[in-house]
C-alpha positions as CSV (number, residue, x, y, z in Angstrom):
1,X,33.2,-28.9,-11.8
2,X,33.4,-25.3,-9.9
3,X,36.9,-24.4,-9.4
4,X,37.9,-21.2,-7.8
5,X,41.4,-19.5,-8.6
6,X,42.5,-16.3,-6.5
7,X,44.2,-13.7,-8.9
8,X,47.1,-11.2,-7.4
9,X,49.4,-8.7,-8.7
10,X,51.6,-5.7,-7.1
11,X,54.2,-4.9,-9.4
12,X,54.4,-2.9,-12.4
13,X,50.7,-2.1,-14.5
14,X,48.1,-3.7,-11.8
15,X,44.8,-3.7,-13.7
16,X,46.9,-4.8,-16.8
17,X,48.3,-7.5,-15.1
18,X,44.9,-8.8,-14.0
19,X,43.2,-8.3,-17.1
20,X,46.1,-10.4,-18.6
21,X,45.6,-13.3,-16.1
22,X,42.4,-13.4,-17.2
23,X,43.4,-13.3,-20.7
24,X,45.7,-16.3,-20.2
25,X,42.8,-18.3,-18.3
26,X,40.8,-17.5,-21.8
27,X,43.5,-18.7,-23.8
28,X,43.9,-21.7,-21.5
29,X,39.9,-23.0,-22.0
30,X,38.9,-21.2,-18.1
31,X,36.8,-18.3,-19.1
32,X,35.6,-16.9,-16.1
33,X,32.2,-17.7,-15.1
34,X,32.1,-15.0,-12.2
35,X,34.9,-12.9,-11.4
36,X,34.7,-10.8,-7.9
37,X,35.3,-7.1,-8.0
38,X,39.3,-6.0,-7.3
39,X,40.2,-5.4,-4.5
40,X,42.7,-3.5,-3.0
41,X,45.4,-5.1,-0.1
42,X,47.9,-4.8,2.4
43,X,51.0,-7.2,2.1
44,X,50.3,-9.9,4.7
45,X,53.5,-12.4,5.1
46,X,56.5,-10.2,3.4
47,X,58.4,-7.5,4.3
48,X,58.1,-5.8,0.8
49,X,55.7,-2.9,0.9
50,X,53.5,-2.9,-2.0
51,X,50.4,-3.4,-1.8
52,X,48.4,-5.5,-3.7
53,X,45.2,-5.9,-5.9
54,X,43.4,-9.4,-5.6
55,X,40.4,-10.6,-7.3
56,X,38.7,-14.1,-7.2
57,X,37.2,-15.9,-10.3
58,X,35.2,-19.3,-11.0
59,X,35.4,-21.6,-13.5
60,X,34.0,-24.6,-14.7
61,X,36.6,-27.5,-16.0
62,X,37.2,-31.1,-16.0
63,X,40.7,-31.2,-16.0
64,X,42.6,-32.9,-13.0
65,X,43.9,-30.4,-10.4
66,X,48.3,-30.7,-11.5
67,X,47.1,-29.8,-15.1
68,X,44.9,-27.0,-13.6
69,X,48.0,-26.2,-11.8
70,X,50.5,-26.5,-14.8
71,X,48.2,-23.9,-16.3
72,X,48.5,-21.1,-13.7
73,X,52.1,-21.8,-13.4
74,X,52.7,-21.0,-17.1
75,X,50.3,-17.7,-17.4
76,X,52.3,-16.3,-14.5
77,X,55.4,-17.2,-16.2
78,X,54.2,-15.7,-19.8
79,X,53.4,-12.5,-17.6
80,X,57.0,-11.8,-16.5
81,X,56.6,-14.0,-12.9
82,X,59.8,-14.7,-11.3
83,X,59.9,-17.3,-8.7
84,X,63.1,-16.0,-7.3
85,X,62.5,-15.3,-3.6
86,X,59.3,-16.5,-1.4
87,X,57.0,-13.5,-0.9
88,X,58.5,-11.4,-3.1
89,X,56.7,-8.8,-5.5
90,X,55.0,-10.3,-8.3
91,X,53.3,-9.2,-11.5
92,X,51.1,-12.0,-11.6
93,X,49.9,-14.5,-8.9
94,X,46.9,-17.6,-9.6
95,X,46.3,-19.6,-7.0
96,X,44.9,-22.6,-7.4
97,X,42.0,-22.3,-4.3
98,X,39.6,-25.1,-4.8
99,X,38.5,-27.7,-7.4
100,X,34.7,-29.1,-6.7
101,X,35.1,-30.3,-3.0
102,X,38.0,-32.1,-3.6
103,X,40.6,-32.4,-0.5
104,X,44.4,-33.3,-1.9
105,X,47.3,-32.9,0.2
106,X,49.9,-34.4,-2.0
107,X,53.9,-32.7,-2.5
108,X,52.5,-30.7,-5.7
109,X,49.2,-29.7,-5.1
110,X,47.1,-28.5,-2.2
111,X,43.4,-28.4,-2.2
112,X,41.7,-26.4,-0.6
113,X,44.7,-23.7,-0.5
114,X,46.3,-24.2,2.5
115,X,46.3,-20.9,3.7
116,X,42.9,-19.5,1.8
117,X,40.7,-19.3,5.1
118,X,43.2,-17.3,7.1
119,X,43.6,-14.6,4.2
120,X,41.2,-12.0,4.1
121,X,42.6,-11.0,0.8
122,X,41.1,-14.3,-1.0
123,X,38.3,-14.7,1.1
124,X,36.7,-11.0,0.3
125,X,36.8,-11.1,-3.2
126,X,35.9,-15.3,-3.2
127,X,33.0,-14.0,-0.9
128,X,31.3,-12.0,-3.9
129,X,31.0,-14.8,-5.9
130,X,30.8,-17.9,-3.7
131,X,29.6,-16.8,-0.3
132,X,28.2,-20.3,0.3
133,X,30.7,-22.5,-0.9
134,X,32.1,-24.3,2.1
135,X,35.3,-25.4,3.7
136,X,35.6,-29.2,2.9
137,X,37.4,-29.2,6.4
138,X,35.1,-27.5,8.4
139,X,31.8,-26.9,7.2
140,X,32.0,-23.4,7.1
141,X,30.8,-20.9,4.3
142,X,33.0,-18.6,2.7
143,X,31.0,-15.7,5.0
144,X,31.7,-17.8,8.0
145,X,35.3,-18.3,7.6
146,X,36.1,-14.5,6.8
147,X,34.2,-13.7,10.0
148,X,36.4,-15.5,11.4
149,X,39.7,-13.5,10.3
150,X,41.2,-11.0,12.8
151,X,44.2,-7.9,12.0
152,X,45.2,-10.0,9.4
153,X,46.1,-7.4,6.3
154,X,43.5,-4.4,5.8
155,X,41.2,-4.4,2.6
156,X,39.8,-1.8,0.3
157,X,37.1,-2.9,-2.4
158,X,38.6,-1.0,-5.5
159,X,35.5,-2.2,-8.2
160,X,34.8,-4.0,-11.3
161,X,37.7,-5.2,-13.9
162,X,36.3,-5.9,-17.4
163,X,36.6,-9.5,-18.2
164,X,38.4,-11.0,-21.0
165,X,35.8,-11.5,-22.8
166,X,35.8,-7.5,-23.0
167,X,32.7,-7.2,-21.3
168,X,31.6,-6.3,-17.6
169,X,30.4,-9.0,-15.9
């Protein structure tokens, strides 16, 4: 099934750390079947300044979401992510947005994100590759929601990252 995973980085090498995300989704069986242009973003939610560069990819998998989960969890580590205060800057952040239509609210995973339809930060870049797909909760599309977002973080489309296949998509 579709599963969409919101990439993020603001520390250190930004484009690197992106392409290596996608890397690790390679070596982890999730080649990117889309991946959204990067995009640059204001720090929404912490009161460190940098900003950040986000993308959104798509993948197709048939693993359950906690393994989908482990996964992200350990390319973020292998990339030098430290865990060791909430909002803090990071060299790599995968977020785990949606899997199919699947709704979980369970102490480990969360599906849809729990805060992706109040971020413009996921929803422009998810909007480039799944402007239909729909909130489970509310019927909206993609488009819908993010018209829906007000003063919450300022965005600048920054343009294509190659993929790791090494190729523009």
């Amino acid at each position: 099934m579709d599963c969409y995973i919101a990439l993020g980085t603001n520390l250190g090498d930004l484009g690197g750390n992106l392409r290596a995300g996608l890397d690790g989704l390679c070596r982890f069986g999730l080649a990117p079947e889309a991946t959204s242009s990067v995009w640059e973003t204001e720090p929404v939610d912490t009161p460190f300044p940098q900003w950040f560069w986000n993308m959104a990819v798509r993948v197709q998998t048939d693993r359950a979401p906690g393994a989908l989960l482990d996964s992200l969890l350990e390319i973020e580590r292998a990339n030098g992510r430290r865990r060791d205060r909430l909002n803090a800057p990071r060299t790599l952040d995968l977020d785990l947005l949606m899997v199919g239509q699947l709704t979980i609210d369970s102490e480990r995973v969360r599906l849809p994100h729990p805060r992706m339809w109040e971020r413009r930060f996921v929803l422009e870049p998810l909007a480039e590759i799944a402007p239909d797909l729909r909130n489970p909760l509310t019927g909206r599309t993609v488009l819908e929601e993010r018209r829906g977002i007000r003063g919450r973080g300022a965005v600048r489309r920054l343009g294509d990252l190659a993929s790791c296949r090494g190729q523009p998509l």
